[in-house]
C-alpha positions in Angstrom: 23.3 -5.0 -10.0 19.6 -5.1 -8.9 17.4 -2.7 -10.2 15.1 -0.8 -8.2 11.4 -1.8 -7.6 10.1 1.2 -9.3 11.8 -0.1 -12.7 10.3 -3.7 -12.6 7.1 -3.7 -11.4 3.4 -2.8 -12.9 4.6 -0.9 -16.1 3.1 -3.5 -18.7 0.4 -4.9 -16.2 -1.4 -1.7 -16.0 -2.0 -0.7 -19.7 -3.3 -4.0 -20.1 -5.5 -3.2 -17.1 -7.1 0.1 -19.2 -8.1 -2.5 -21.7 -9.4 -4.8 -19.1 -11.1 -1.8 -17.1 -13.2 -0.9 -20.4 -14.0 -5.2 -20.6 -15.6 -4.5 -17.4 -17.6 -1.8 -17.9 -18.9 -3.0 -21.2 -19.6 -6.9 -20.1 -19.3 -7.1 -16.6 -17.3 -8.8 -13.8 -17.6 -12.8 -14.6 -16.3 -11.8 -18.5 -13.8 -9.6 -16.7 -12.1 -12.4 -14.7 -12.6 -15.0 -17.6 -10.4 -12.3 -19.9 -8.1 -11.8 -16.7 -6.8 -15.5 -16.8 -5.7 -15.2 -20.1 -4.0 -11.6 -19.2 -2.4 -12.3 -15.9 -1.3 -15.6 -17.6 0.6 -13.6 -20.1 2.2 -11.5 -17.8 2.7 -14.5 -15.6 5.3 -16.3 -18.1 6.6 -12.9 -19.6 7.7 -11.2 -15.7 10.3 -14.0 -15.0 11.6 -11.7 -11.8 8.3 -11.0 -10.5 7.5 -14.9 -10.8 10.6 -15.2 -8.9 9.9 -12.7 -5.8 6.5 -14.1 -5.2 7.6 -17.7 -5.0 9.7 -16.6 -2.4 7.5 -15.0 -0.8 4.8 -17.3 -0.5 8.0 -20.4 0.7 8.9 -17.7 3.5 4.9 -17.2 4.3 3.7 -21.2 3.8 7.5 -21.5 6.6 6.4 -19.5 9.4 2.5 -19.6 9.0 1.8 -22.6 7.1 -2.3 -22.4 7.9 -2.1 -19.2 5.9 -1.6 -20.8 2.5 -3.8 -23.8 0.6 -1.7 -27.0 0.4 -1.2 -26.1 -3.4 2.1 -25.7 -5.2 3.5 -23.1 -4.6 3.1 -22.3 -8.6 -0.3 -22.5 -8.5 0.1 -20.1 -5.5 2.0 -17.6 -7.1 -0.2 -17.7 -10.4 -3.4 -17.0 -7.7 -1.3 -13.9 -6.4 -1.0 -12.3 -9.9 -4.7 -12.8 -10.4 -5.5 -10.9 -7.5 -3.5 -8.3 -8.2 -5.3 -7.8 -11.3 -8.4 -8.2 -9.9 -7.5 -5.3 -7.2 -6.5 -3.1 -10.1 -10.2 -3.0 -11.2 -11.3 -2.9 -7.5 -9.1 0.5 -7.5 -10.6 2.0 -9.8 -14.2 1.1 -9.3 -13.0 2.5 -5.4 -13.0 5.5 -7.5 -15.2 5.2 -9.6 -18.1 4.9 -7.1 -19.0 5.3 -3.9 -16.9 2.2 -1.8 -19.6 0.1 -0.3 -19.5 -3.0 2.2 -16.7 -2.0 3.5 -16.1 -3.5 7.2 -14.7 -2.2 10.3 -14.2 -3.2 13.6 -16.3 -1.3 16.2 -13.6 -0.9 18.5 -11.5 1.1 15.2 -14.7 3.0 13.7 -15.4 4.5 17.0 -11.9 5.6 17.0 -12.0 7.0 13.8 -15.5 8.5 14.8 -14.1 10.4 17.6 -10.6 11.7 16.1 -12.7 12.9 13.1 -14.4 14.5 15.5 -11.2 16.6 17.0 -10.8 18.0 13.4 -7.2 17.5 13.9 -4.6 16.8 11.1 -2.1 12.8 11.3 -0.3 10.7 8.9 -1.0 7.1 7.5 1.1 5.0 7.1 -0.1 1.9 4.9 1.2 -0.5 2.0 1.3 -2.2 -1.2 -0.9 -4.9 0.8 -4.6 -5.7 -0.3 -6.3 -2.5 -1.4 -5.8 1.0 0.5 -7.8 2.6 -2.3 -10.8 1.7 -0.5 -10.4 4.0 2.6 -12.2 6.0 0.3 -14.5 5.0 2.8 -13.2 7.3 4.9 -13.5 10.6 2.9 -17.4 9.2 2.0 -18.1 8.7 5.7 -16.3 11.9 7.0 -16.9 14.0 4.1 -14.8 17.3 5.8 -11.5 14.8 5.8 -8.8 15.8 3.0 -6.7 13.1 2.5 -2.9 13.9 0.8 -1.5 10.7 -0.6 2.3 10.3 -1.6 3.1 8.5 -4.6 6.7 7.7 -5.9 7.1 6.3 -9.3 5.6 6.9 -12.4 3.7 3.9 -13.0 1.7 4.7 -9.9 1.3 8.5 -11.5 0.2 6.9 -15.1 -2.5 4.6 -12.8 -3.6 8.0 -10.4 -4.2 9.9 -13.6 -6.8 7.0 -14.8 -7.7 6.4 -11.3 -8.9 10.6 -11.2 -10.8 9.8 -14.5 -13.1 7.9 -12.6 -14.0 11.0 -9.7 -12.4 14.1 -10.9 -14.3 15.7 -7.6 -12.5 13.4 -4.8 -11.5 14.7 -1.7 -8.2 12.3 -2.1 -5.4 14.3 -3.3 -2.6 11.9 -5.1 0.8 13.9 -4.9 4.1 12.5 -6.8 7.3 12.7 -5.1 10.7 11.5 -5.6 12.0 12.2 -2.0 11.0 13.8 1.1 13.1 17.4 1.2 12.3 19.9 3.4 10.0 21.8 1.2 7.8 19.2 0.8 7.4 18.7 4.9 6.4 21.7 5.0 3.9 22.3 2.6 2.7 18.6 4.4 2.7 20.5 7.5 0.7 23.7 6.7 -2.3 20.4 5.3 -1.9 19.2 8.6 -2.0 22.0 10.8 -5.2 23.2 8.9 -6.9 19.3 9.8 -5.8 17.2 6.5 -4.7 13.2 6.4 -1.0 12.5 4.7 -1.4 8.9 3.5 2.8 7.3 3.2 3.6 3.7 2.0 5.8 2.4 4.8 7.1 -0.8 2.7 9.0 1.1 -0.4 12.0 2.5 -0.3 11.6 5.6 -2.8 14.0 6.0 -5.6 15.2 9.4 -4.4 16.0 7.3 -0.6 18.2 4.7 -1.6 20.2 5.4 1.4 17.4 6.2 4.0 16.7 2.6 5.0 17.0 0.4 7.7 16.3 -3.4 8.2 13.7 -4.9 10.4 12.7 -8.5 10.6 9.9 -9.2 8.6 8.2 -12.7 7.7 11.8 -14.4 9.1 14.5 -12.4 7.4 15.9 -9.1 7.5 14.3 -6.5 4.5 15.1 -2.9 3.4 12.4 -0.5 5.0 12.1 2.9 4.7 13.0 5.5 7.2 11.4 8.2 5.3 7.7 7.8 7.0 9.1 8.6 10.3 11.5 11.3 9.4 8.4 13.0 7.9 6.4 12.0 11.4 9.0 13.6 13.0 8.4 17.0 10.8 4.8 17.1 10.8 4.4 16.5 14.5 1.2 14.7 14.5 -0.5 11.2 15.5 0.5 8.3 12.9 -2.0 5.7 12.4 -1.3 2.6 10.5 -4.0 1.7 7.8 -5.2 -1.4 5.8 -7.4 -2.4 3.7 -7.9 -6.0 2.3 -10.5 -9.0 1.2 -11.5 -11.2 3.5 -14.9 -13.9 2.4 -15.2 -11.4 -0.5 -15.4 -8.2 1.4 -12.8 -5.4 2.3 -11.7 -4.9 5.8 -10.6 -1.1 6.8 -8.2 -0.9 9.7 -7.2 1.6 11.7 -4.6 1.7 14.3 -2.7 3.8 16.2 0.9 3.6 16.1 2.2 7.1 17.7 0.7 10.0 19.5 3.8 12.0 17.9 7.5 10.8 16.8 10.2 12.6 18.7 14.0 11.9 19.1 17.3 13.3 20.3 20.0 13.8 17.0 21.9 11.7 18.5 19.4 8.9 18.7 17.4 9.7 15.9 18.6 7.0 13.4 17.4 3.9 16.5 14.4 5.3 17.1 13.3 5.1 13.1 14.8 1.6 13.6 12.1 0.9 16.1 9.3 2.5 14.5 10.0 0.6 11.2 10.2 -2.8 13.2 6.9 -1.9 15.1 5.5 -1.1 11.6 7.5 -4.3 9.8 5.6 -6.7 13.2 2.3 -5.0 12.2 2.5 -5.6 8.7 3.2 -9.1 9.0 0.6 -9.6 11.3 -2.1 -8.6 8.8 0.2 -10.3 5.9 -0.3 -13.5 7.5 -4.2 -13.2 7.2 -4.7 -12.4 3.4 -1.0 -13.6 2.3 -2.5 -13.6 -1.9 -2.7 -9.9 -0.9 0.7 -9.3 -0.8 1.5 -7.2 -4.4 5.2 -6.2 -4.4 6.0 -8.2 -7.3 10.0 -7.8 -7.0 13.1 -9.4 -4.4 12.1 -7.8 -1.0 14.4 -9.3 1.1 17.1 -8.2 -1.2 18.1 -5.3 -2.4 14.9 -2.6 -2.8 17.2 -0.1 -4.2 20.7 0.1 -6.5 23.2 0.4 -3.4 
């Protein structure tokens, strides 16, 4: 029986990243990635199922977009894809440590953002464990009257948002834990919304609490477990949805913001297909931007098998 991403993942890899965060602040960031070899090395021979995943995930990326990937071994690939991650841990926490700067948007998107800020109205975003959504930060320092709610499911990610918070106690992020979207938690989400707030959702998790609420799109060549649960709770809060990334490109981070609905809405009896198309539409986006920054892809467990116990 497979076990469920939430039990494999970044348990051991974050406590070694609070020793690595104070490394950082005590020597700076070339000691920082000379110690981080040695760290994401050790976790690199230890996690033999995380080793696994991304070397399947980087023969499935270097199949379909081979210009994406260095004509390395895939090894030596996979070992590169650990050290980012660790390296995005820090960035994390130095996104909330201080005030996110450099980051890049296109025009077309900031103008976008610019004007729906502007409307003072409430939507949901739905992003993913790709590159490093910590950083749309930005978007609370730039629009300072924005309120951003953002779901997290497992208790390594609340052990990381607690240290994360040590770094601005004051943000105008909110970091919420849930183990499943039931009705009292729509509508608390609602009331945030209707009064102008963000809801921030990872659309590539299926939640432990969910197990059953997935569907499969096509993603990088192969079917994959999505969640519905993003557009269920679309559905609920009757808002726009917007999807959002953030990831590295020539050493700086890329915000992007694009619309994906003006409002979900669906008969019962179709309800179930039109999630199905909203998590293809999202799976087609995703693997769009996956293609560009493939390193920055950090679920470290089988993603085209089973996300959940069934």
């Amino acid at each position: 029986m497979k076990r469920h991403w939430a039990t494999t993942t970044e348990a051991g890899v974050l406590r070694g990243m609070q020793f690595m965060i104070g490394v950082h602040k005590f020597v700076g960031r070339t000691a920082f990635n000379f110690v981080l070899v040695f760290v994401m090395a050790y976790f690199f021979l230890r996690r033999t199922d995380a080793r696994q995943s991304s070397r399947d995930y980087l023969r499935r990326v270097r199949k379909l977009y081979p210009e994406s990937l260095q004509r390395r071994p895939i090894v030596w690939l996979s070992f590169r894809q650990f050290f980012a991650f660790g390296q995005s841990i820090l960035d994390k926490y130095l996104a909330w440590a201080e005030t996110p700067a450099g980051i890049k948007m296109d025009p077309d998107e900031e103008a976008m953002l610019f004007d729906f800020v502007g409307t003072g109205e409430g939507c949901l975003l739905i992003g993913s464990h790709f590159g490093n959504l910590e950083y749309s930060r930005g978007i609370a320092h730039r629009h300072p009257n924005v309120r951003i709610n953002v779901l997290i499911y497992d208790q390594h990610a609340k052990n990381f948002a607690a240290l994360l918070e040590q770094g601005d106690p004051e943000s105008r992020m909110n970091l919420i834990q849930v183990t499943d979207i039931d009705f009292q938690l729509a509508l608390s989400l609602r009331e945030k919304v209707q009064r102008g707030e963000w809801v921030v959702i990872a659309g590539d998790r299926v939640p432990v609490g969910e197990s059953g609420r997935v569907c499969h799109p096509e993603f990088i060549g192969d079917e994959a477990r999505f969640p519905i649960g993003p557009y269920v709770l679309a559905s609920l809060l009757q808002c726009k949805v917007f999807l959002l990334h953030c990831f590295q490109i020539d050493g700086a981070y890329h915000l992007g913001l694009e619309p994906f609905a003006d409002e979900i809405v669906s008969a019962r009896e179709e309800r179930y297909a039109t999630y199905e198309a909203y998590a293809q539409k999202f799976a087609t986006a995703l693997e769009k931007q996956v293609a560009r920054a493939p390193l920055q892809w950090f679920n470290f467990y089988d993603f085209w098998g089973s996300n959940a116990e069934d």
